[in-house]
mmCIF file of the N, C-alpha and C atoms, coordinates in Angstrom:
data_MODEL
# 
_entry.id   MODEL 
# 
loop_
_atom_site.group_PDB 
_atom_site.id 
_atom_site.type_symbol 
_atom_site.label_atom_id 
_atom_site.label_alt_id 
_atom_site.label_comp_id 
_atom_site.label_asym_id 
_atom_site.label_entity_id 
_atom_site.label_seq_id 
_atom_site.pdbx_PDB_ins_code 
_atom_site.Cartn_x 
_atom_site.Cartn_y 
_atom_site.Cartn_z 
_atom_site.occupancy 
_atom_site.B_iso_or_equiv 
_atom_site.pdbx_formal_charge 
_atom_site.auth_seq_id 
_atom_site.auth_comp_id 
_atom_site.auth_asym_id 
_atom_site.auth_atom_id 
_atom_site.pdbx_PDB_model_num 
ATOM 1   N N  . UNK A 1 1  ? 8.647   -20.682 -22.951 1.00 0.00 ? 1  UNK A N  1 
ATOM 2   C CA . UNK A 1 1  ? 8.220   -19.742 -21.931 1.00 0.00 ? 1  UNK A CA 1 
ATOM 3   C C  . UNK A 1 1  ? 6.999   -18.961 -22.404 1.00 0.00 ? 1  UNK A C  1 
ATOM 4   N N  . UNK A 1 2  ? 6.893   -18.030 -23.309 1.00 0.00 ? 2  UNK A N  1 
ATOM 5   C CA . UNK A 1 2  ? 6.231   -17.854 -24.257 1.00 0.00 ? 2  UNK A CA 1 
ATOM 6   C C  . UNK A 1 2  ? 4.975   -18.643 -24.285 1.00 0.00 ? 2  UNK A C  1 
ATOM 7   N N  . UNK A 1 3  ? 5.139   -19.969 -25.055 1.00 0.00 ? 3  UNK A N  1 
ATOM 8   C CA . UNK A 1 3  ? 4.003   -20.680 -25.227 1.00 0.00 ? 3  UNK A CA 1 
ATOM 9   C C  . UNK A 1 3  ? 3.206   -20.946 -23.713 1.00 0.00 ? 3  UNK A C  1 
ATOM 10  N N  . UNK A 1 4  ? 3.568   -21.195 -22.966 1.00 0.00 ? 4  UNK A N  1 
ATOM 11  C CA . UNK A 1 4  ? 3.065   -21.439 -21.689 1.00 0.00 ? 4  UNK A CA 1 
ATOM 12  C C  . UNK A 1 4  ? 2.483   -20.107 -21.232 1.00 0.00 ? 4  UNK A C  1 
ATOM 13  N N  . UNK A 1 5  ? 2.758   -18.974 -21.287 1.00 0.00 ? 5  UNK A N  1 
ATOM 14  C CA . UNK A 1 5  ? 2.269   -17.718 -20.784 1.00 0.00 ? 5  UNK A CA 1 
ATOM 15  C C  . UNK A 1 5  ? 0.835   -17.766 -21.728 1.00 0.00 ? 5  UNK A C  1 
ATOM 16  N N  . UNK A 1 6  ? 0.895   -17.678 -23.221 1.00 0.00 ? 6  UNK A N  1 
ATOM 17  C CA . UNK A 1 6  ? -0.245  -18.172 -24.131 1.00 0.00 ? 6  UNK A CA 1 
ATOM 18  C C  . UNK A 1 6  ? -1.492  -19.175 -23.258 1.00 0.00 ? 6  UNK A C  1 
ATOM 19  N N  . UNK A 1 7  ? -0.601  -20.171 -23.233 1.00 0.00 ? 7  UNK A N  1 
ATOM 20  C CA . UNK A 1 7  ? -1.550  -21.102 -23.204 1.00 0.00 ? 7  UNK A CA 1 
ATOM 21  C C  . UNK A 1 7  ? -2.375  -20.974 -21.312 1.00 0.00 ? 7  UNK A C  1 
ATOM 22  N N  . UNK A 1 8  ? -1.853  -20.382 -20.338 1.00 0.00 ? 8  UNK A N  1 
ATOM 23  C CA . UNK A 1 8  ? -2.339  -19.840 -19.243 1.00 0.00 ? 8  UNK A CA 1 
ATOM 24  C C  . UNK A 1 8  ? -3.919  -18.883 -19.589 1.00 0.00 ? 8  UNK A C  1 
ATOM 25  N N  . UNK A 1 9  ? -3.138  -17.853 -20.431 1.00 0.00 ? 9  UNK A N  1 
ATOM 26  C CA . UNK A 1 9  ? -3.863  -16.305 -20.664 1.00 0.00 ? 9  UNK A CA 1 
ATOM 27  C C  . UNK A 1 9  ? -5.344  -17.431 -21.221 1.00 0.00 ? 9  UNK A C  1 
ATOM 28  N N  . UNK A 1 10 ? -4.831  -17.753 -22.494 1.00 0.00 ? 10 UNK A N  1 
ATOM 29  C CA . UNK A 1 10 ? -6.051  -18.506 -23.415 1.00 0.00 ? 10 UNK A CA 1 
ATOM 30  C C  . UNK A 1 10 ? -6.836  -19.882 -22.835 1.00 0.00 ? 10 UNK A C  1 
ATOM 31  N N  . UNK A 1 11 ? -6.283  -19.847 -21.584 1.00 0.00 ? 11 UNK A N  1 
ATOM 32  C CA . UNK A 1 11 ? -7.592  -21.087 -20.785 1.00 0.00 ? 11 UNK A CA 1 
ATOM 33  C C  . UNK A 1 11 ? -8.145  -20.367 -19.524 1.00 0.00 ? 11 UNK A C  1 
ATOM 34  N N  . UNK A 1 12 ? -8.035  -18.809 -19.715 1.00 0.00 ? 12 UNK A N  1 
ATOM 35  C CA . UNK A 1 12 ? -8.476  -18.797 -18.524 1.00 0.00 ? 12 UNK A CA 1 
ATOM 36  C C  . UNK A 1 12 ? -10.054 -18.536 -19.061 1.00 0.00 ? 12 UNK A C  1 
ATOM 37  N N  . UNK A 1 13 ? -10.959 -18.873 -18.228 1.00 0.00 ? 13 UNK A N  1 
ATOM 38  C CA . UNK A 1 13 ? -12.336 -18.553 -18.487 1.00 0.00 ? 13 UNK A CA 1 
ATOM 39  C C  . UNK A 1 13 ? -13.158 -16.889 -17.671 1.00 0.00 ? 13 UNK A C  1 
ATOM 40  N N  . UNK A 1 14 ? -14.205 -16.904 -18.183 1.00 0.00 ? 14 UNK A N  1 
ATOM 41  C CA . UNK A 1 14 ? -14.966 -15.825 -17.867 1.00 0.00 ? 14 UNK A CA 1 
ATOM 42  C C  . UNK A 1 14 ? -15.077 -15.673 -16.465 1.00 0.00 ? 14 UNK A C  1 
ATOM 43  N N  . UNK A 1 15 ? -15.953 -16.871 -15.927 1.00 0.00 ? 15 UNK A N  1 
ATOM 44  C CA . UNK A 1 15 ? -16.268 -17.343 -14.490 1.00 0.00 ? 15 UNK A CA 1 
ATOM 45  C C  . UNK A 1 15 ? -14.556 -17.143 -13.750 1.00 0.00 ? 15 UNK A C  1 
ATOM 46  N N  . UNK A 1 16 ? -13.525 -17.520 -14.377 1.00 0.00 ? 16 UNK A N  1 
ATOM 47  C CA . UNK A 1 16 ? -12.897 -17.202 -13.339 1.00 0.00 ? 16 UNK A CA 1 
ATOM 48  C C  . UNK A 1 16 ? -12.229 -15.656 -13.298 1.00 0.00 ? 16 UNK A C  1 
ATOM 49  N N  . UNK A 1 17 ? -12.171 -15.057 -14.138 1.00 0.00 ? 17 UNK A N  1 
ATOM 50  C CA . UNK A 1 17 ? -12.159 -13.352 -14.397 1.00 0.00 ? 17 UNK A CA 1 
ATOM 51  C C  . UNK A 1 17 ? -12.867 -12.904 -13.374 1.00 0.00 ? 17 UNK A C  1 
ATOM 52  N N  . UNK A 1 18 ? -14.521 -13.092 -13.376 1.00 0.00 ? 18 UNK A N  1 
ATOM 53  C CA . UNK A 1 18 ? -15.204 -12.647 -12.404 1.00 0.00 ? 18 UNK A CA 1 
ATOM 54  C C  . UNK A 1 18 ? -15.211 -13.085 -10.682 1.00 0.00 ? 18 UNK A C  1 
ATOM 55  N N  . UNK A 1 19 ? -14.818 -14.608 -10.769 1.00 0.00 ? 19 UNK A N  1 
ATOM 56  C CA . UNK A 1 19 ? -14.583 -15.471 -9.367  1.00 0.00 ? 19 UNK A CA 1 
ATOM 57  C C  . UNK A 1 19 ? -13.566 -14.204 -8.273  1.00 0.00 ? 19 UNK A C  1 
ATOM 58  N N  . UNK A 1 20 ? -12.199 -13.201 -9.425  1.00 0.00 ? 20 UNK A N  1 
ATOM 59  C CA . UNK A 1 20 ? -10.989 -13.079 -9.017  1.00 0.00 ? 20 UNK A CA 1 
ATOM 60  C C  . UNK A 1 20 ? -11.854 -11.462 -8.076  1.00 0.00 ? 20 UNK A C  1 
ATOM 61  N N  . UNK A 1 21 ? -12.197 -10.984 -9.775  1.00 0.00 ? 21 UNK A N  1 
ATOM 62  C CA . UNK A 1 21 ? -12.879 -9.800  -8.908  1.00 0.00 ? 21 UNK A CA 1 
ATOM 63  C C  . UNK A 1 21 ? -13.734 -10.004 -7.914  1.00 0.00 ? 21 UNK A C  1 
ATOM 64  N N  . UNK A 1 22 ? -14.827 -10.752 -7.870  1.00 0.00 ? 22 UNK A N  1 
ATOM 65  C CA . UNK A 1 22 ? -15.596 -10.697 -6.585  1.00 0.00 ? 22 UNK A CA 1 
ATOM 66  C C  . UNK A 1 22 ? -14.596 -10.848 -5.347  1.00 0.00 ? 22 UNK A C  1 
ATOM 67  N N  . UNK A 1 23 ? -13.682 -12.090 -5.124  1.00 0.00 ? 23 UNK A N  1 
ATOM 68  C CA . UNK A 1 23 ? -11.928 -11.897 -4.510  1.00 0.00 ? 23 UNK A CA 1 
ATOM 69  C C  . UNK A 1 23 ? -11.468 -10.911 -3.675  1.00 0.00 ? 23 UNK A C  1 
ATOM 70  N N  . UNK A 1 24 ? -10.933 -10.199 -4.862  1.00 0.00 ? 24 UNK A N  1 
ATOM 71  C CA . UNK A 1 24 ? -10.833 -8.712  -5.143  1.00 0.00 ? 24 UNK A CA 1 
ATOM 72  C C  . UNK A 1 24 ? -11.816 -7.761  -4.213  1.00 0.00 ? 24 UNK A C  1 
ATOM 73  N N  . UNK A 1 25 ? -12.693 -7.490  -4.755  1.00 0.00 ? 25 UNK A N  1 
ATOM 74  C CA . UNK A 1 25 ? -14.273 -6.721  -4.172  1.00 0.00 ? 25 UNK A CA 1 
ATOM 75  C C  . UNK A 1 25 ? -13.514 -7.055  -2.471  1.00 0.00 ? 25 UNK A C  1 
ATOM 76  N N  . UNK A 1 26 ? -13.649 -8.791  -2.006  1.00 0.00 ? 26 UNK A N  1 
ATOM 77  C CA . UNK A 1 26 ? -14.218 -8.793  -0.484  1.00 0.00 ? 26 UNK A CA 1 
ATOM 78  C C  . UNK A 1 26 ? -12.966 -8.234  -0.323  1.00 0.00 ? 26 UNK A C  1 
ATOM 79  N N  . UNK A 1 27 ? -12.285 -8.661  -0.225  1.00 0.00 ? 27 UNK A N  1 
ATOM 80  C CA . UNK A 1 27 ? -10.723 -8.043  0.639   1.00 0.00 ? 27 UNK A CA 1 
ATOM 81  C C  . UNK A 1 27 ? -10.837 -6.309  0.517   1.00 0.00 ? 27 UNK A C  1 
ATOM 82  N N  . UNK A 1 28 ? -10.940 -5.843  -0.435  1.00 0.00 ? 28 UNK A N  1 
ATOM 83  C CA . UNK A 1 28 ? -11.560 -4.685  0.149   1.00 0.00 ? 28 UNK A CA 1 
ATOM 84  C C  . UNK A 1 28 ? -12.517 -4.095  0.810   1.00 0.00 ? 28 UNK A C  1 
ATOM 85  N N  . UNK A 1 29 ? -13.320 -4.643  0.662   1.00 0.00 ? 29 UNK A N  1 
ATOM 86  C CA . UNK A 1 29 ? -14.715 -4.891  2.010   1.00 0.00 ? 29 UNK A CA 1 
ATOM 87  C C  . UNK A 1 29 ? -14.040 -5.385  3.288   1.00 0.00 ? 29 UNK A C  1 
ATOM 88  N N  . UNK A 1 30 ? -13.364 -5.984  3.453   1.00 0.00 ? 30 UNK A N  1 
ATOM 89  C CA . UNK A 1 30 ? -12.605 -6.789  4.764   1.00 0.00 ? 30 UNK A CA 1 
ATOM 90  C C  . UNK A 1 30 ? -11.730 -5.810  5.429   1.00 0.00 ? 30 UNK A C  1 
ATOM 91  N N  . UNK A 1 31 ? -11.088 -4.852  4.082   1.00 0.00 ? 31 UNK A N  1 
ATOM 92  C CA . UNK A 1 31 ? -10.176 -3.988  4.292   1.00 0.00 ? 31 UNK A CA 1 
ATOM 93  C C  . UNK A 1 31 ? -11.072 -2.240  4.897   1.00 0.00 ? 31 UNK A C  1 
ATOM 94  N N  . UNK A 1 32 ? -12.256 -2.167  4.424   1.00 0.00 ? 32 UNK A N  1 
ATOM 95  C CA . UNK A 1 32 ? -13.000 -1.333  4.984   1.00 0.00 ? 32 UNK A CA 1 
ATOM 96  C C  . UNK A 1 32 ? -13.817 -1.150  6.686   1.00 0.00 ? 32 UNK A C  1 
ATOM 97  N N  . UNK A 1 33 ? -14.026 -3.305  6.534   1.00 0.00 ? 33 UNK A N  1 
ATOM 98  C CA . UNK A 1 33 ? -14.472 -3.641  7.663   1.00 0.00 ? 33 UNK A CA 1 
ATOM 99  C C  . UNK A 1 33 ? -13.676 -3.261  9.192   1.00 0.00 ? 33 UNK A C  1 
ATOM 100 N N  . UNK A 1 34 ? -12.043 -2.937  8.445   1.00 0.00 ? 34 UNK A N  1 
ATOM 101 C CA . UNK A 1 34 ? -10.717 -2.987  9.458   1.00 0.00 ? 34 UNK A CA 1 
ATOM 102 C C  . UNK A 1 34 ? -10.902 -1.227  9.893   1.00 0.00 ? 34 UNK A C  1 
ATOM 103 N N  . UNK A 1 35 ? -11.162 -0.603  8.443   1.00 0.00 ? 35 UNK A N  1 
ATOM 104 C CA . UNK A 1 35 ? -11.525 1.117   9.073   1.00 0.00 ? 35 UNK A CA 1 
ATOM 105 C C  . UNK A 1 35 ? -12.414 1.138   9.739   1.00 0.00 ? 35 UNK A C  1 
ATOM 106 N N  . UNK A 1 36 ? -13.447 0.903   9.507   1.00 0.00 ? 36 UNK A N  1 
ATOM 107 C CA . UNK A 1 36 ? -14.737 1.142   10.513  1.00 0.00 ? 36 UNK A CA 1 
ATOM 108 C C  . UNK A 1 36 ? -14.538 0.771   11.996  1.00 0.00 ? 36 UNK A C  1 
ATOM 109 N N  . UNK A 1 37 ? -13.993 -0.488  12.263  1.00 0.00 ? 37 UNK A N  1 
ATOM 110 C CA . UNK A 1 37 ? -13.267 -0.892  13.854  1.00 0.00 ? 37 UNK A CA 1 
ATOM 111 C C  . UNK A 1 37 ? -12.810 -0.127  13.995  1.00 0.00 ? 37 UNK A C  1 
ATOM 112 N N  . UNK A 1 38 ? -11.752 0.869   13.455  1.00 0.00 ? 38 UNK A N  1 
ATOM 113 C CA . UNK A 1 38 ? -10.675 1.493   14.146  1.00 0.00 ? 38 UNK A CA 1 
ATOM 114 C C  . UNK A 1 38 ? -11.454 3.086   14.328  1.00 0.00 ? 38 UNK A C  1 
ATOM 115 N N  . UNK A 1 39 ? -12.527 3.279   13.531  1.00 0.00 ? 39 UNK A N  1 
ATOM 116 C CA . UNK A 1 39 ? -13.117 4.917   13.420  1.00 0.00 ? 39 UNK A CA 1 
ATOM 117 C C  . UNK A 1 39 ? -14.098 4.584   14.925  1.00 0.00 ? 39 UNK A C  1 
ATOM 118 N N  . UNK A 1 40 ? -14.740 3.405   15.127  1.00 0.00 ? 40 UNK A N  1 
ATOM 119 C CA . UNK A 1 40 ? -15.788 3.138   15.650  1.00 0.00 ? 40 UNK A CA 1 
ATOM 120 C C  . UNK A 1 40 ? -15.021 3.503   17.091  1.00 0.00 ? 40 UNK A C  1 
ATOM 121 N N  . UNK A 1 41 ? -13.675 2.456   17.508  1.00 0.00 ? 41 UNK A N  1 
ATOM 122 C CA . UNK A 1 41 ? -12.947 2.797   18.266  1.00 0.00 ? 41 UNK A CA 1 
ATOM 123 C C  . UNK A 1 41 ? -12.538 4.425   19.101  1.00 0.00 ? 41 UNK A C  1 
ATOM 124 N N  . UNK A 1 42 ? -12.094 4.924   17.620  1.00 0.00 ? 42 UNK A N  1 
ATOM 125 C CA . UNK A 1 42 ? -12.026 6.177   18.309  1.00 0.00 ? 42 UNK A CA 1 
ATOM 126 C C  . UNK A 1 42 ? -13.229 7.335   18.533  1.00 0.00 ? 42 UNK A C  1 
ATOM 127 N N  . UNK A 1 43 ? -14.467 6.849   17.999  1.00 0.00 ? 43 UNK A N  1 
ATOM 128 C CA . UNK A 1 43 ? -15.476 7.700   17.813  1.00 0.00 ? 43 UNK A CA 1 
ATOM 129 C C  . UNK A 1 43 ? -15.661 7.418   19.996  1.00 0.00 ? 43 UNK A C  1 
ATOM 130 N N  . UNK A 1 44 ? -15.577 5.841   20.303  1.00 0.00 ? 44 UNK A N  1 
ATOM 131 C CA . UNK A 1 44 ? -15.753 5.624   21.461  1.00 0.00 ? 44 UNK A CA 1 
ATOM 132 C C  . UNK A 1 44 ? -14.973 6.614   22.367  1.00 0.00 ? 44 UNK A C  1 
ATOM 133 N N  . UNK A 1 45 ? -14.091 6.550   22.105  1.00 0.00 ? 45 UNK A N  1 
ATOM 134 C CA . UNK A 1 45 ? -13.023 7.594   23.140  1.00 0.00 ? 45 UNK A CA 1 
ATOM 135 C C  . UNK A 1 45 ? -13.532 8.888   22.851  1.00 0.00 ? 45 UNK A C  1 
ATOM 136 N N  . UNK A 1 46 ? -13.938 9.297   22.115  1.00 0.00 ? 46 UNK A N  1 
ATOM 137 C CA . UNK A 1 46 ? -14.574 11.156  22.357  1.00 0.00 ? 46 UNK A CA 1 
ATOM 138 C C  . UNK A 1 46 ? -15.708 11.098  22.403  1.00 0.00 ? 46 UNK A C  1 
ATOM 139 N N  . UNK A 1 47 ? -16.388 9.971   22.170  1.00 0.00 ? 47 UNK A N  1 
ATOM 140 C CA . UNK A 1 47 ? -18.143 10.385  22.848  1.00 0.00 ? 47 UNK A CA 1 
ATOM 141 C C  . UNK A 1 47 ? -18.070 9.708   23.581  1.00 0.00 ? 47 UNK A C  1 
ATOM 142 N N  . UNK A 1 48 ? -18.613 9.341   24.841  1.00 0.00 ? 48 UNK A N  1 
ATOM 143 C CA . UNK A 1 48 ? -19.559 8.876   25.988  1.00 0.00 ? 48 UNK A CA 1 
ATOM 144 C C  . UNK A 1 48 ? -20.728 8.631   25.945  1.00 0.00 ? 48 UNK A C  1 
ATOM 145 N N  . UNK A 1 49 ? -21.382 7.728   25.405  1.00 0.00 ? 49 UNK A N  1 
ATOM 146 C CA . UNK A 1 49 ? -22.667 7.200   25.554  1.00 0.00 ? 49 UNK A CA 1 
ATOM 147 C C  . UNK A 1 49 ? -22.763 6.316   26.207  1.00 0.00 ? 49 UNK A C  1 
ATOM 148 N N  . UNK A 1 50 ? -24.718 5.559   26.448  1.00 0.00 ? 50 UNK A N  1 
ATOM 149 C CA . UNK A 1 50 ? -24.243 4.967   26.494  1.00 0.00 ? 50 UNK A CA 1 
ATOM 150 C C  . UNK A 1 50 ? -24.708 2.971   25.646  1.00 0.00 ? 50 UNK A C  1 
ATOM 151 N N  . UNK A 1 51 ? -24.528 3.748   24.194  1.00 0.00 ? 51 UNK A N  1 
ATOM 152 C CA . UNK A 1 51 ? -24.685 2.754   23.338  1.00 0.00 ? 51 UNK A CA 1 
ATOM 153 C C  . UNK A 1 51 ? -23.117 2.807   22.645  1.00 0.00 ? 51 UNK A C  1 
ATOM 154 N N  . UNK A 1 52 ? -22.176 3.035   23.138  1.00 0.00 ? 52 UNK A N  1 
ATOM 155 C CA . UNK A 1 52 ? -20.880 2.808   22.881  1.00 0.00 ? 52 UNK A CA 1 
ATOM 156 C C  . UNK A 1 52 ? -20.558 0.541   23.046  1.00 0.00 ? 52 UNK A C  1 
ATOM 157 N N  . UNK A 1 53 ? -21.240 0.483   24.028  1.00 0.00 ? 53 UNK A N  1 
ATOM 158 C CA . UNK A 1 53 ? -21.019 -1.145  23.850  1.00 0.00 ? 53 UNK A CA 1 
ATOM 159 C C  . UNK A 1 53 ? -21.659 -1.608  22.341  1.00 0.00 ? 53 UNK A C  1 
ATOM 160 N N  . UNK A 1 54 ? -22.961 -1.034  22.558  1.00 0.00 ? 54 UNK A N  1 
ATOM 161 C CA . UNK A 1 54 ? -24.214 -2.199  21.124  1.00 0.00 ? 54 UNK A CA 1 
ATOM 162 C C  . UNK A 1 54 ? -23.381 -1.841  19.901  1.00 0.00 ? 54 UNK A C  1 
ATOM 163 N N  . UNK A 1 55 ? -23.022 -0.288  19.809  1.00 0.00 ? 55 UNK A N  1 
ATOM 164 C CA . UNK A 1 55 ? -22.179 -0.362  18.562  1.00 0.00 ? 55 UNK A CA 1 
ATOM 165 C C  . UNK A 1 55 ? -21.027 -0.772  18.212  1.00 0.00 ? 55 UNK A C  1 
ATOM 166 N N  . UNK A 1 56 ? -19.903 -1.142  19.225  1.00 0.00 ? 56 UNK A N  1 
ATOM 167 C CA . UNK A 1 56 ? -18.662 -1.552  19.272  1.00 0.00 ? 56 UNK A CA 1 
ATOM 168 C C  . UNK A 1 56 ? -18.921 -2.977  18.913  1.00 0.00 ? 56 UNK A C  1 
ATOM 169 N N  . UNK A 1 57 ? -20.052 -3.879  19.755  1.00 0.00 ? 57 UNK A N  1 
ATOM 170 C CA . UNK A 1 57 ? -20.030 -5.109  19.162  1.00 0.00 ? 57 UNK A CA 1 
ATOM 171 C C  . UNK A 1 57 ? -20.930 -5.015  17.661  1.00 0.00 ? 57 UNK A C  1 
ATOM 172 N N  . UNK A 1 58 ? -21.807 -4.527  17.070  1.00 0.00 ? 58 UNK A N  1 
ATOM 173 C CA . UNK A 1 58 ? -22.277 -4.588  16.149  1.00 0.00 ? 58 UNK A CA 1 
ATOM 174 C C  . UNK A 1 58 ? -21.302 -4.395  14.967  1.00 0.00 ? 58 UNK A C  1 
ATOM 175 N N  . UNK A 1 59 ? -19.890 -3.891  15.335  1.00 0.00 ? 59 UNK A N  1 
ATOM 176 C CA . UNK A 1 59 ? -19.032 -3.371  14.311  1.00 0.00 ? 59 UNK A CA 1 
ATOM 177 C C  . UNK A 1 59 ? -18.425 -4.371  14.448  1.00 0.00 ? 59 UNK A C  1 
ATOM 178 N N  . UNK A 1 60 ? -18.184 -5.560  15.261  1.00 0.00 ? 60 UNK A N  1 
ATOM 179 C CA . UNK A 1 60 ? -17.113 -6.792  15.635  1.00 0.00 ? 60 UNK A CA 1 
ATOM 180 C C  . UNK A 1 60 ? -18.281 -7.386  14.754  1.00 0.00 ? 60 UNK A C  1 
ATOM 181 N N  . UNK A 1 61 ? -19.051 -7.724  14.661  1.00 0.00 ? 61 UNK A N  1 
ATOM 182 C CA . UNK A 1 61 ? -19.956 -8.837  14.287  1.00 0.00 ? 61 UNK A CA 1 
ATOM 183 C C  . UNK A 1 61 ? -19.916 -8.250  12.740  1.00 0.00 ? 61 UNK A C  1 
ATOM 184 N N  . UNK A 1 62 ? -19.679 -7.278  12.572  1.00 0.00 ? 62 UNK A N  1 
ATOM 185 C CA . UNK A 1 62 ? -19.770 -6.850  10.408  1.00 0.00 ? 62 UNK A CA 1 
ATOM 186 C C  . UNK A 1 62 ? -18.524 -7.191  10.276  1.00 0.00 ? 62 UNK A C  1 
ATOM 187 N N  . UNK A 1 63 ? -17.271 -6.948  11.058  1.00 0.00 ? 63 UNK A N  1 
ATOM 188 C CA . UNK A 1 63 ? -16.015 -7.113  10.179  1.00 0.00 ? 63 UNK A CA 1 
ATOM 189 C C  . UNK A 1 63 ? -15.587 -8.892  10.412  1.00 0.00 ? 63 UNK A C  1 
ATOM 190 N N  . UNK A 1 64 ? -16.330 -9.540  11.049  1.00 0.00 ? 64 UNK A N  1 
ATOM 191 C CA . UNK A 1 64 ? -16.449 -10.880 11.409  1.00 0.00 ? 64 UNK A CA 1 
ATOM 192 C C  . UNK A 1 64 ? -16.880 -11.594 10.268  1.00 0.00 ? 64 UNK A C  1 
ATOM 193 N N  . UNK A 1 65 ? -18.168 -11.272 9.945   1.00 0.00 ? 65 UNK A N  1 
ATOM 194 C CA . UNK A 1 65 ? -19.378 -11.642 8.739   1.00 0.00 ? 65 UNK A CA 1 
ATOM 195 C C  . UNK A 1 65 ? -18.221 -11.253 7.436   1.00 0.00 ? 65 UNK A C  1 
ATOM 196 N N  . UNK A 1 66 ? -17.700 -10.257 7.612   1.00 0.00 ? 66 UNK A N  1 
ATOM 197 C CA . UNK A 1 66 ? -16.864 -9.980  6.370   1.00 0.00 ? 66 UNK A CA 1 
ATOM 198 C C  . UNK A 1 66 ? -15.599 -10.576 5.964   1.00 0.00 ? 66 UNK A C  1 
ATOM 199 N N  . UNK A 1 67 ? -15.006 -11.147 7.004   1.00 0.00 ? 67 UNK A N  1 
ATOM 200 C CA . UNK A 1 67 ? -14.398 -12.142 6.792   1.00 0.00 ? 67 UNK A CA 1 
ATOM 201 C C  . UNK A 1 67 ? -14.722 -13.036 6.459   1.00 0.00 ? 67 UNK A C  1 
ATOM 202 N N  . UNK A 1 68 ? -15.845 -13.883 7.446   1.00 0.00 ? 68 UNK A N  1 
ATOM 203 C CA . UNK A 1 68 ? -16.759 -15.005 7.082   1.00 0.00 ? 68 UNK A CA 1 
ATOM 204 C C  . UNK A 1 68 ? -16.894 -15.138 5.793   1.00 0.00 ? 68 UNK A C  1 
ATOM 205 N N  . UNK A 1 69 ? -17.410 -14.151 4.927   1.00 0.00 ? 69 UNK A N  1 
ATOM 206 C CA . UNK A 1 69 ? -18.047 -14.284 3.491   1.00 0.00 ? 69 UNK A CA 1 
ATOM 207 C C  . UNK A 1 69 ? -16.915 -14.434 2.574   1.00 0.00 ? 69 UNK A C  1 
ATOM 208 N N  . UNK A 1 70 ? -15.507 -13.489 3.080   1.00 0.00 ? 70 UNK A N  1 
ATOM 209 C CA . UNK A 1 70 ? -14.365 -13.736 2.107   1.00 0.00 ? 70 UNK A CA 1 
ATOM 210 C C  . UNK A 1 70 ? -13.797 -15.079 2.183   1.00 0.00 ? 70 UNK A C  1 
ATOM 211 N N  . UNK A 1 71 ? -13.976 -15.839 3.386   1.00 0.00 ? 71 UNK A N  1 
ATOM 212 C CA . UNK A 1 71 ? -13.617 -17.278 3.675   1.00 0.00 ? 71 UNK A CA 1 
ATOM 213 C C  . UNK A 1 71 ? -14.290 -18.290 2.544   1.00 0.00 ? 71 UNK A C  1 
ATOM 214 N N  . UNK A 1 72 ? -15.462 -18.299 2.600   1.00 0.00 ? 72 UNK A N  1 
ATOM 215 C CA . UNK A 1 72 ? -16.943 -18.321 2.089   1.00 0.00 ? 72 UNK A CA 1 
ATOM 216 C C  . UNK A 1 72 ? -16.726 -18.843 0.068   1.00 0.00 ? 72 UNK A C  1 
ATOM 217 N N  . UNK A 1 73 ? -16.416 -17.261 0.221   1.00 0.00 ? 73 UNK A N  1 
ATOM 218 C CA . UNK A 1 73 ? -16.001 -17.218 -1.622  1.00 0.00 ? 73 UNK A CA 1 
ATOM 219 C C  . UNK A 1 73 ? -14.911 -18.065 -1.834  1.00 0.00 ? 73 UNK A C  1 
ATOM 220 N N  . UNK A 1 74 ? -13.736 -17.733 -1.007  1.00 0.00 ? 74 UNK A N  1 
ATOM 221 C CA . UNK A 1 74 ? -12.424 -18.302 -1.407  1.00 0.00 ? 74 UNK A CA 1 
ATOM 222 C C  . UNK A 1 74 ? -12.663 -20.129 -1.604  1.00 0.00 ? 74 UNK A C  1 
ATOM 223 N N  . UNK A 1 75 ? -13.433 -20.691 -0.706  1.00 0.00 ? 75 UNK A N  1 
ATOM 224 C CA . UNK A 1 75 ? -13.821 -21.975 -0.462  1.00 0.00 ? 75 UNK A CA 1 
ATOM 225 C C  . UNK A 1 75 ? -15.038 -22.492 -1.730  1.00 0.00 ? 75 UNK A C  1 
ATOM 226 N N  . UNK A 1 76 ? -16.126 -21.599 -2.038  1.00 0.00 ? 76 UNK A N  1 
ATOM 227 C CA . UNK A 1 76 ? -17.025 -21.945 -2.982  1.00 0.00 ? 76 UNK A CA 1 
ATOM 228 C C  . UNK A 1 76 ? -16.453 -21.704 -4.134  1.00 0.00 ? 76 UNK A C  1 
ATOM 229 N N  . UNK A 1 77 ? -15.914 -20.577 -4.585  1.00 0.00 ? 77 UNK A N  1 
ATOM 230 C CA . UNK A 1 77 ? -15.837 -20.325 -5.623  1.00 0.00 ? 77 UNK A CA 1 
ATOM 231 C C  . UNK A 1 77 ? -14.425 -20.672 -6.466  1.00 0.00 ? 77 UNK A C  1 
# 
């Protein structure tokens, strides 16, 4: 059991240390992308403008891309 936990730890490489964090990084970016929808949302309900559409979709299209890119890594890297 032991030896196998060893021999995991001692093959893992650099590139993939860093592969995990960048990982890491998007899902919290993905996870930020999810606040901003929901602030953007309610910023809509107490203001009235009327650039409430351009920004509602401009905030669909970042947390989209931010998925996209976590898709992206998970697949390249």
């Amino acid at each position: 059991m032991m030896e196998n936990l060893a021999n995991i730890l001692l093959g893992v490489t650099a590139f993939e240390v860093v592969k995990w964090f960048f990982v890491v990084g998007l899902v919290m970016y993905v996870a930020f992308g999810v606040v901003i929808v929901r602030q953007v949302g309610v910023m809509t309900e107490a203001v009235e403008d009327e650039f409430n559409g351009v920004i509602f979709i401009l905030v669909w299209a970042h947390l989209l891309l931010a998925v996209g890119l976590l898709i992206l890594a998970i697949v390249v890297l």
